[in-house]
C-alpha positions in Angstrom: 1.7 74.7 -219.0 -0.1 73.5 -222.4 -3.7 74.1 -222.5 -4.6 70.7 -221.5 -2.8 70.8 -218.3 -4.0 74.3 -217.5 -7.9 72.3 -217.6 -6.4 69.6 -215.3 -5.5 72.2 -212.5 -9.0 72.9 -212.3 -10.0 69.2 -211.8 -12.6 69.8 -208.7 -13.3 73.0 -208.9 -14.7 75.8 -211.1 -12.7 76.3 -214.4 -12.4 80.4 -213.5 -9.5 80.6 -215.9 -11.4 79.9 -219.0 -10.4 82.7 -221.9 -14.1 82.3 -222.9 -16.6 84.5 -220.6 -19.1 82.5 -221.7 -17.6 79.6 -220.3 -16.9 81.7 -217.2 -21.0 82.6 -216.8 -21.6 78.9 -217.3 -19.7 78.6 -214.3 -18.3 75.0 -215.4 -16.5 72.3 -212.4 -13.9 70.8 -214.1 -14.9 66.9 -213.4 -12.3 65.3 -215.6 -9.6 66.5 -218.4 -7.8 64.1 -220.9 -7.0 64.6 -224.7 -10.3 65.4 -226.4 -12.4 63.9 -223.6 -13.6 66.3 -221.4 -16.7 65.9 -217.9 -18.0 69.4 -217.1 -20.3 69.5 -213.9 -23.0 72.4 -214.1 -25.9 73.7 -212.0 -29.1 75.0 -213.4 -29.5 78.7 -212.8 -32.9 80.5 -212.9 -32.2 82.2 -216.1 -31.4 79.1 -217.8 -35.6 78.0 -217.5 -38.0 78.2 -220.2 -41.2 79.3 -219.3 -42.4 76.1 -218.3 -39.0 75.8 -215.8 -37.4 73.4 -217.5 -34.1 73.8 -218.6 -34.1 75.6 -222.5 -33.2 73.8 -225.2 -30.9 76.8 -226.0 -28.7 76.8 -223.5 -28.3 73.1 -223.6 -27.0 73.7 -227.2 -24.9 76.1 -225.4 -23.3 74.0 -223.0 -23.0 71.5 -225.9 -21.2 73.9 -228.2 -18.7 75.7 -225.0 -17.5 72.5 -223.5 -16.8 71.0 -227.3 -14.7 74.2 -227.7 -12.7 73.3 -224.5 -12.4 69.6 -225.7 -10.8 71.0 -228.9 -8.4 72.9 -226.5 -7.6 70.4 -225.4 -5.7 68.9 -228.1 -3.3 71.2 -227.7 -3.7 71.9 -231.3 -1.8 74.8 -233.0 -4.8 75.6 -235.2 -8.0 77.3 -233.9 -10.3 75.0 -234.3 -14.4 76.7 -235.1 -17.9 75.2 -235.0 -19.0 74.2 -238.4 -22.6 72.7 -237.3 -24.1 71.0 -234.4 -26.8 68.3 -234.4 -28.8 67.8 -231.2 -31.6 65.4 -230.2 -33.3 66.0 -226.7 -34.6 63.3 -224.3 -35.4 64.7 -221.2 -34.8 68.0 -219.0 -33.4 69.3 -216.0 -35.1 71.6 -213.1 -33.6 74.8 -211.3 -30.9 73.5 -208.9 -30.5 70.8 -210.5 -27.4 69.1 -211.2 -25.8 68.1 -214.7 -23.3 66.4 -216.6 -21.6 67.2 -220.0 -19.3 64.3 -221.1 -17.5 64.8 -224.5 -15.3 62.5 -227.0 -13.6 63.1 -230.3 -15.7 60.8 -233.0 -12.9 61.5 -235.6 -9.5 64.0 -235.7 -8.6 64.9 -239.6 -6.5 66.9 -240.9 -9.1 69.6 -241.2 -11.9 68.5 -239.4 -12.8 66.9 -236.1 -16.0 65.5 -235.1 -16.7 66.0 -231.5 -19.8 64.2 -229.4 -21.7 65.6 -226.2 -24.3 63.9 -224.2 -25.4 65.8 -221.0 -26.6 63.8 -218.4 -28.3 64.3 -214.7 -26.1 63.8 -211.9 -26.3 60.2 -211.3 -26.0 59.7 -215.1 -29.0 57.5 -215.0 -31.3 59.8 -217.1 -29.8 61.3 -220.7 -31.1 64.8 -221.4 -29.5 65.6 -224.6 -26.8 64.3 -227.1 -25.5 66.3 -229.7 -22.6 66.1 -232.4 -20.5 68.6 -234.0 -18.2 69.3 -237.0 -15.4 71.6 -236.4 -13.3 73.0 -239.0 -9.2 73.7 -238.0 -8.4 77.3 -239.3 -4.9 78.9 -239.5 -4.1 81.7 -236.6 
């Protein structure tokens, strides 16, 4: 099973088998898998808040950055693939309990760089919270 096909089995459910305990604290719900697109479905936790109980801007960059990472898995690529930079503009926030969405795309795959896009999203996808970019540079294992 390639590494794509290993975050399709999880379609529905929590992705538990993650190699990243990050991800695994995250608690991610596989919503949808393809070549470097990837939907993540994520609750709010208490210790996500800011002081004003909004959701912090760090661990939105967070999310950003971990679910990129799984969209670079998968491409099933035999490089490792490592953040270079991210670029992230914030529009709105997200309350405990609530529920979000992190939909990713590849912008462009070179030969040594990708660029990768996140926007996160509240549940109904009718309100953007944050959309970020990302250059990732393909290293040698």
């Amino acid at each position: 099973m390639d590494k794509l096909q290993a975050l399709q089995s999880f379609i529905g459910k929590e992705f538990t088998a993650s190699p990243s305990p990050f991800m695994r604290w995250l608690n991610p719900i596989v919503v949808s898998a393809e070549e470097g697109q990837i939907e993540f479905q994520y609750t709010v936790r208490e210790e996500w808040l800011n002081p004003m109980g909004n959701m912090h801007g760090g661990v939105t960059a967070a999310i950003m950055d971990d679910i990129i990472g799984a969209t670079m898995f998968s491409l099933n690529e035999k490089n490792f693939i490592v953040t270079v930079n991210n670029s992230i503009d914030y529009f709105s926030t997200a309350k405990e309990n609530d529920i979000i969405v992190a939909e990713t795309k590849i912008i462009k795959r070179g030969k040594q760089f990708v660029n990768a896009q996140c926007e996160i999203w509240n549940a109904d996808k009718t309100r953007l919270i944050a959309r970020g970019t990302s250059n990732l540079f393909k290293i040698n294992n």
